[in-house]
C-alpha positions in Angstrom: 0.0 0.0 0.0 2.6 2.8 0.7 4.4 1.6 -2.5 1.1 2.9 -4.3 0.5 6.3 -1.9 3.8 7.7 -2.6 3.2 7.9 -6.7 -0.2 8.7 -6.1 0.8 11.0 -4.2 3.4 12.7 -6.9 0.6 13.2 -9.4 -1.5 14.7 -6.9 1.0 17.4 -6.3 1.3 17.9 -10.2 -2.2 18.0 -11.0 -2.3 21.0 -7.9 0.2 22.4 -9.5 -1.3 22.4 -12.8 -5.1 23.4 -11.5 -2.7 26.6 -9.6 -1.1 27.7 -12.8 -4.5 27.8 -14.5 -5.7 29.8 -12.0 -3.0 31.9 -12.2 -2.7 32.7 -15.7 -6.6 33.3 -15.5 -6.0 35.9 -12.6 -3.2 37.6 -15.0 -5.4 37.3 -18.1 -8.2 39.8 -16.3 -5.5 41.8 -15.0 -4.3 42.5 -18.1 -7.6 42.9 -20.1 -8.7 45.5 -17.2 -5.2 47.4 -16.9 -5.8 47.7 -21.0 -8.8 49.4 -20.9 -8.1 51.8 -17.9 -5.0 52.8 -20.2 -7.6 52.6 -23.5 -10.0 55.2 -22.0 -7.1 57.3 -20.6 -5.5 57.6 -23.9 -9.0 58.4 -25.5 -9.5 61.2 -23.1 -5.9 62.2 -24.0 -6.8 62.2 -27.6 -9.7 64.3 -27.5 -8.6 67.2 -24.6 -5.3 67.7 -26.7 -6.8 68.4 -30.3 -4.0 67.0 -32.0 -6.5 63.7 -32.5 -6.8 62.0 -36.0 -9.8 63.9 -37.1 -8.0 67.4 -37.2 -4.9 66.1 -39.0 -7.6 64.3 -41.6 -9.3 67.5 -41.8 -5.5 69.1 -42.6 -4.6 66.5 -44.8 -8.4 67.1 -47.1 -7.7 70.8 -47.7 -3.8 70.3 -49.0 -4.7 67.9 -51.4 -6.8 70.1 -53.5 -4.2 72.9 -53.8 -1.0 70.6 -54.5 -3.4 69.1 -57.4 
């Protein structure tokens, strides 16, 4: 019987390990998504209070092309 414990024994311990690292990377997975969109809508608000955005340098790049044609 203990010749049978002590491998069962091993493969519990990996399969905790296993089920941990799962959990881990699942915990760092939503970490990440949320830290991404904190730093989305902070560059959005960034975008729009400092006026440089895309839709001003579209608006730039509209009226030069009629003049350099």
């Amino acid at each position: 019987m203990k010749i049978l414990l002590i491998p069962l024994a091993i493969v519990a311990f990996i399969v905790f390990l296993l089920v941990l690292g799962a959990i881990g990377l699942g915990v760092a997975m939503t970490v990440i998504t949320v830290v991404g969109k904190f730093f989305q809508l902070i560059g959005r608000g960034v975008r729009l209070i400092s006026r440089g955005g895309r839709r001003l340098r579209s608006r730039r790049l509209r009226k030069r092309s009629p003049e350099s044609a």
